[in-house]
GUVO-96273 format. One record per residue (C-alpha): x, y, z; residue in one letter. Coordinates in steps of 0.02 Angstrom, whole numbers, padded with zeros to 5 digits. Example, Ala and Ser with C-alpha at 12.3 -4.5 7.8 and 13.67 -1.06 7.14 Angstrom:
2
<node x="00615" y="-00225" z="00390" residuo="A"/>
<node x="00684" y="-00053" z="00357" residuo="S"/>
***
This chain:
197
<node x="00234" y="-00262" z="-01910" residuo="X"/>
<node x="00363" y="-00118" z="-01952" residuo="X"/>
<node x="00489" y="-00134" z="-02102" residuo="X"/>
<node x="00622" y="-00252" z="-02007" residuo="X"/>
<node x="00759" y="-00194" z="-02110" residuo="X"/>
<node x="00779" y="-00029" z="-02018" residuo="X"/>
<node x="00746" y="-00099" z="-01855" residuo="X"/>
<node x="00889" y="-00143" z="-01737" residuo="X"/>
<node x="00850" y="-00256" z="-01609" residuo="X"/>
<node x="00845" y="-00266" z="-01411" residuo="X"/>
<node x="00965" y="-00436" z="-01371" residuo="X"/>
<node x="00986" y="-00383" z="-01181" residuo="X"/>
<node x="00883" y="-00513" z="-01077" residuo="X"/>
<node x="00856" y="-00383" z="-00950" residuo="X"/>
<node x="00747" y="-00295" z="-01064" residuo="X"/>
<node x="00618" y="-00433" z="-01102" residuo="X"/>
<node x="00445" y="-00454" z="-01055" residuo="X"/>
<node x="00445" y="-00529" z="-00875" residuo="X"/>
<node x="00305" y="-00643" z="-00925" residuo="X"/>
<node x="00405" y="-00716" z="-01050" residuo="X"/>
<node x="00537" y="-00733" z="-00949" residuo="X"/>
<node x="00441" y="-00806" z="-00841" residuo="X"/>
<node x="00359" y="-00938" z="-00966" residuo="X"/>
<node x="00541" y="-00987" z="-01004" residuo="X"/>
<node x="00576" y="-01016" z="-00817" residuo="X"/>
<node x="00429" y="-01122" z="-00830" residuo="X"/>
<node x="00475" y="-01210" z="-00978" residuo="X"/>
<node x="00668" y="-01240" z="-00911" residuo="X"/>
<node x="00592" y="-01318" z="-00736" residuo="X"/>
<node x="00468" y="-01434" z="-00818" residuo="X"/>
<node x="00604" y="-01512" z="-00947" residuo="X"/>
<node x="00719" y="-01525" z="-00778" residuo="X"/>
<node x="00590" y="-01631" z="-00698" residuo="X"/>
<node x="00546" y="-01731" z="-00835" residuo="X"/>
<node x="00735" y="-01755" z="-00857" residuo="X"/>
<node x="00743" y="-01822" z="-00673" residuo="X"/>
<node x="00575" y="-01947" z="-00734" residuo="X"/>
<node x="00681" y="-02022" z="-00869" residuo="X"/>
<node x="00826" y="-02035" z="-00743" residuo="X"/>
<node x="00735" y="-02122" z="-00630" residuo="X"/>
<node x="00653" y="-02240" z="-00758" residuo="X"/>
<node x="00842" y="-02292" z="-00817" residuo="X"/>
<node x="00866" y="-02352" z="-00630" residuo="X"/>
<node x="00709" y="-02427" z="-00610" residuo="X"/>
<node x="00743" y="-02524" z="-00761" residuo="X"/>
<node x="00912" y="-02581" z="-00705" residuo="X"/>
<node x="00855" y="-02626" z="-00533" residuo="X"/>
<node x="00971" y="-02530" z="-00445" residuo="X"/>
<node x="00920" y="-02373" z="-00315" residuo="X"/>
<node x="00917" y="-02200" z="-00320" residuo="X"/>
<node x="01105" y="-02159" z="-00259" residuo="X"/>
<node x="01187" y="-02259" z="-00398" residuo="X"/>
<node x="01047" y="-02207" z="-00513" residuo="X"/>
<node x="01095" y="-02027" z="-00489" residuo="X"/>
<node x="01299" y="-02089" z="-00508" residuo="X"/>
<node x="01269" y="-02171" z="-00682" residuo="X"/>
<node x="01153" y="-02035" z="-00744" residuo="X"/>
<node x="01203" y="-01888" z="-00676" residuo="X"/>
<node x="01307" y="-01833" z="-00817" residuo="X"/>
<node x="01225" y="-01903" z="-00951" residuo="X"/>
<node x="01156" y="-01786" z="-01078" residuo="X"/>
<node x="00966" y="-01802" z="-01117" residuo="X"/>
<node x="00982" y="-01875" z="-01302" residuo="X"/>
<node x="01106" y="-02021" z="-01199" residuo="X"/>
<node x="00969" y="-02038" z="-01072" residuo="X"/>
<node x="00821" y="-02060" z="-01191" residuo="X"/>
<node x="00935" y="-02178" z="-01295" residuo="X"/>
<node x="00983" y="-02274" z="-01140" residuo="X"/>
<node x="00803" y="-02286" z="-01070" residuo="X"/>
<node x="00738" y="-02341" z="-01253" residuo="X"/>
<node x="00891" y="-02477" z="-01265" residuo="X"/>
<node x="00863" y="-02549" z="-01096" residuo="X"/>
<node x="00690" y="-02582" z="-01095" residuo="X"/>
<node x="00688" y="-02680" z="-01255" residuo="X"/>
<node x="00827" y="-02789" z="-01175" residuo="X"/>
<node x="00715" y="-02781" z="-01008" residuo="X"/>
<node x="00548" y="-02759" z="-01061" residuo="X"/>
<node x="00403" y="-02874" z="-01011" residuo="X"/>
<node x="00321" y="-02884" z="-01176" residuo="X"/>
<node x="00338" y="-02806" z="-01344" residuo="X"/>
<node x="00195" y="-02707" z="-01313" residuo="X"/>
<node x="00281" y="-02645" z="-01160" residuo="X"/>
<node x="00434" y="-02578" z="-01278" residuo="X"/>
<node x="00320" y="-02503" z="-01404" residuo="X"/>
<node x="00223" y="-02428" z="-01262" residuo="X"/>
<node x="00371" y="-02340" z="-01175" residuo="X"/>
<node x="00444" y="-02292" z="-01364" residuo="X"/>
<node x="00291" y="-02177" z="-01372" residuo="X"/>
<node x="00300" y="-02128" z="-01185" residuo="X"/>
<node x="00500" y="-02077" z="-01242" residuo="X"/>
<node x="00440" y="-01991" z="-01427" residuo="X"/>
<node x="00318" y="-01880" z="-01341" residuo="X"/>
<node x="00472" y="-01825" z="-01214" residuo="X"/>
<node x="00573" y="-01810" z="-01346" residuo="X"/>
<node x="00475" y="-01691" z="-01470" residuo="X"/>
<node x="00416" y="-01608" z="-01307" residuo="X"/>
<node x="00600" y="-01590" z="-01268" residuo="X"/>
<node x="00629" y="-01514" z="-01451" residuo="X"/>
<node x="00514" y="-01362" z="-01432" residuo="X"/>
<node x="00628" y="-01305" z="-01252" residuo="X"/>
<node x="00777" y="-01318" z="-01342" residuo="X"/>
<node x="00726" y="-01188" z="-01474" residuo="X"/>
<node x="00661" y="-01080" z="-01334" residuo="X"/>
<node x="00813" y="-01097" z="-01232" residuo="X"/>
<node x="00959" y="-01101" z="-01330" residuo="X"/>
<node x="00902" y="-00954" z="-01441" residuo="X"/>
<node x="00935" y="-00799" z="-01391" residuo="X"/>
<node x="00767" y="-00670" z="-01403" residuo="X"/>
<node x="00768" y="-00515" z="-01506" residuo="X"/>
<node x="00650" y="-00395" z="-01473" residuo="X"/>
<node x="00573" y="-00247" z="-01587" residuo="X"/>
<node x="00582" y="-00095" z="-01484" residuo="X"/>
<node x="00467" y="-00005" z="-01558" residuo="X"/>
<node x="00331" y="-00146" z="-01561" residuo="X"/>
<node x="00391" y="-00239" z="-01425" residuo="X"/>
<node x="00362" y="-00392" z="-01515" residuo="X"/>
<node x="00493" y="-00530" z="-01469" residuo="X"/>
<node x="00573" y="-00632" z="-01591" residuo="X"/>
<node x="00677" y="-00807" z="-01573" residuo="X"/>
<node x="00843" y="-00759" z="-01665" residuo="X"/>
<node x="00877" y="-00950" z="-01733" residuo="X"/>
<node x="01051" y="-00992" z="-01799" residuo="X"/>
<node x="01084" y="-01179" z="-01901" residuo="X"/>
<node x="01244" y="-01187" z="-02007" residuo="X"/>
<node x="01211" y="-01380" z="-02049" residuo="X"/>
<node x="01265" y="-01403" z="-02226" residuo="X"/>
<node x="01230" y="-01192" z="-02271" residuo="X"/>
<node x="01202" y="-01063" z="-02125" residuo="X"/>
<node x="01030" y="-01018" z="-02098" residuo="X"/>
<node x="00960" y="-00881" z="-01997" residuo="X"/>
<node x="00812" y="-00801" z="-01958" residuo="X"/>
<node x="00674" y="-00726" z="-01803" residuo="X"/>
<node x="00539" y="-00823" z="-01788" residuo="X"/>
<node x="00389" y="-00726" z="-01672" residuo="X"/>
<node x="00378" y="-00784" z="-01490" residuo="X"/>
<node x="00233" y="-00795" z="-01369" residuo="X"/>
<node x="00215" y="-00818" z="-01192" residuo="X"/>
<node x="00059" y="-00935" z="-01234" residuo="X"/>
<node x="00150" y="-01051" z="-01355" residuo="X"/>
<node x="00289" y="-01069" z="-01221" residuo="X"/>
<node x="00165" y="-01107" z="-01086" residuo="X"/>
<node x="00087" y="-01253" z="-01211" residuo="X"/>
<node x="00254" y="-01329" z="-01238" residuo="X"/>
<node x="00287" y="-01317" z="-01057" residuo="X"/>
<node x="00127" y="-01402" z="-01009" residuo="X"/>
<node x="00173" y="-01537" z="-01148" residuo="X"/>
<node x="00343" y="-01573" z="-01092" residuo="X"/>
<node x="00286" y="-01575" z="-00896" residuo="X"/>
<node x="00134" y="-01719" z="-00965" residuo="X"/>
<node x="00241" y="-01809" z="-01082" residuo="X"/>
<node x="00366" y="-01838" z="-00910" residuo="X"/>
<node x="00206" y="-01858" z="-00796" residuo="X"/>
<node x="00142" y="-02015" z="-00914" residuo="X"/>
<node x="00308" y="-02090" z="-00925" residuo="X"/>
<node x="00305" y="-02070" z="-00721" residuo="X"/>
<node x="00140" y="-02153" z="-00746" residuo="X"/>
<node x="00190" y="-02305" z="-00838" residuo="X"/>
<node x="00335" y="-02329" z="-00711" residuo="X"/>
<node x="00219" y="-02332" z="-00550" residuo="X"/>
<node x="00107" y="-02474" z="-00639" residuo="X"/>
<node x="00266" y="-02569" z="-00672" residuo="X"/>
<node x="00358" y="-02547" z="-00522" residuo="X"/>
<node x="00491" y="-02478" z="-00621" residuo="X"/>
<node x="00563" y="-02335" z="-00483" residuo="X"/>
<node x="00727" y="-02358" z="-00413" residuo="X"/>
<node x="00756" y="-02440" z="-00269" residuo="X"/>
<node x="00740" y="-02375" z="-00104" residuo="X"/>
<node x="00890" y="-02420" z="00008" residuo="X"/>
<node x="00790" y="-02529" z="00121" residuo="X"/>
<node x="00738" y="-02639" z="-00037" residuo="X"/>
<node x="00923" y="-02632" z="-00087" residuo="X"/>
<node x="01003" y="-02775" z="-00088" residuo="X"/>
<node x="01159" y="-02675" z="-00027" residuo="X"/>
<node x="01185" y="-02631" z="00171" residuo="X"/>
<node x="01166" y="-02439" z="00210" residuo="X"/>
<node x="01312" y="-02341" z="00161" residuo="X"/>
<node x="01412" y="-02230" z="00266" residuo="X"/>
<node x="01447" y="-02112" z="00136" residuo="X"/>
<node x="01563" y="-01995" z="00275" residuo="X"/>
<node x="01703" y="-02102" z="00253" residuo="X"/>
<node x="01694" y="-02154" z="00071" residuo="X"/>
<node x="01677" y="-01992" z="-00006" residuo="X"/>
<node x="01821" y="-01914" z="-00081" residuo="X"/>
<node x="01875" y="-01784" z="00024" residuo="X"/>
<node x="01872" y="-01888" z="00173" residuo="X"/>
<node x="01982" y="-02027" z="00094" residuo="X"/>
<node x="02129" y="-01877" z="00056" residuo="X"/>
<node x="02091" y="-01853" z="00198" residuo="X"/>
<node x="02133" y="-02016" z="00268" residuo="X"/>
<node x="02274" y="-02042" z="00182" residuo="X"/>
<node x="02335" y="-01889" z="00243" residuo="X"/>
<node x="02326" y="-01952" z="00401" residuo="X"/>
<node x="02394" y="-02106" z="00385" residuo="X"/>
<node x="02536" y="-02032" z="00291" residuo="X"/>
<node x="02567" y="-01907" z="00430" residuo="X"/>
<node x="02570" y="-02080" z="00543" residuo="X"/>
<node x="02740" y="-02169" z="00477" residuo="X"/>
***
């Protein structure tokens, strides 16, 4: 490695390895599936189907969502061994989770006259800390493979339980004719109906 205090670094994306980028691509698509796993397991849990899974959860964070999942199956949960089961399922997301957000939320540095890349890491919690930590397209393929499992075994555990959302034909709600409920076609309406009188 070269004497980093005379190098100055390569921040523009455009310049950086297309396998990494690719790895990161990777990584960001498995956490969004898994993400949609522990969605779906807060529905199944509840009872309720997909379309008002998707309204309740759809702008929930992740750290709400795994706190959400965690709290409802421990008032929901068959057995305590069933909690302490999906706790693990959830840690293993979580810590899986973890390792994207320091690949994606960092910005990459690279050494142009190495081409090394580097994750330029920022903290100011309690002092500011910062350093580059080295980056490798193998380490983010491992953490993508973990955090694409980790949602895979959760997906797992909710199959053996029957703990998916409901389908709308298991619903205990009619079918919906979303046309004229959705917002733009009650302005609409009212429009309308304004235009009327």
């Amino acid at each position: 490695m070269s004497d980093t205090s005379k190098v100055i670094y390569d921040f523009d994306p455009n310049n950086m390895p297309p396998d990494l980028l690719q790895a990161i691509g990777l990584m960001a698509m498995c956490a969004a599936q898994t993400e949609s796993v522990v969605q779906n397991f807060i529905g199944g849990v509840l009872g309720i189907d997909s379309l008002e899974t998707l309204a309740l959860t759809a702008h929930m964070a992740a750290p709400l969502k795994d706190q959400a999942a965690r709290a409802l199956i421990e008032l929901n949960g068959l057995s305590p061994g069933t909690v302490d089961v999906v706790d693990e399922l959830l840690d293993a997301i979580k810590e899986a989770a973890g390792k994207r957000n320091v690949v994606v939320h960092n910005s990459l540095a690279m050494n142009p006259e190495t081409g090394e890349v580097f994750s330029y890491r920022q903290s100011a919690r309690g002092s500011l800390q910062v350093s580059l930590q080295p980056v490798s397209v193998e380490e983010i393929k491992k953490d993508a493979a973990a955090l694409y499992d980790a949602g895979i075994h959760l997906l797992q555990f909710m199959l053996a339980y029957d703990l998916m959302p409901l389908n709308r034909t298991r619903s205990r709600l009619p079918p919906m004719d979303r046309g004229k409920k959705a917002r733009a076609s009650r302005v609409e309406q009212r429009h309308r109906d304004r235009e009327k009188k």
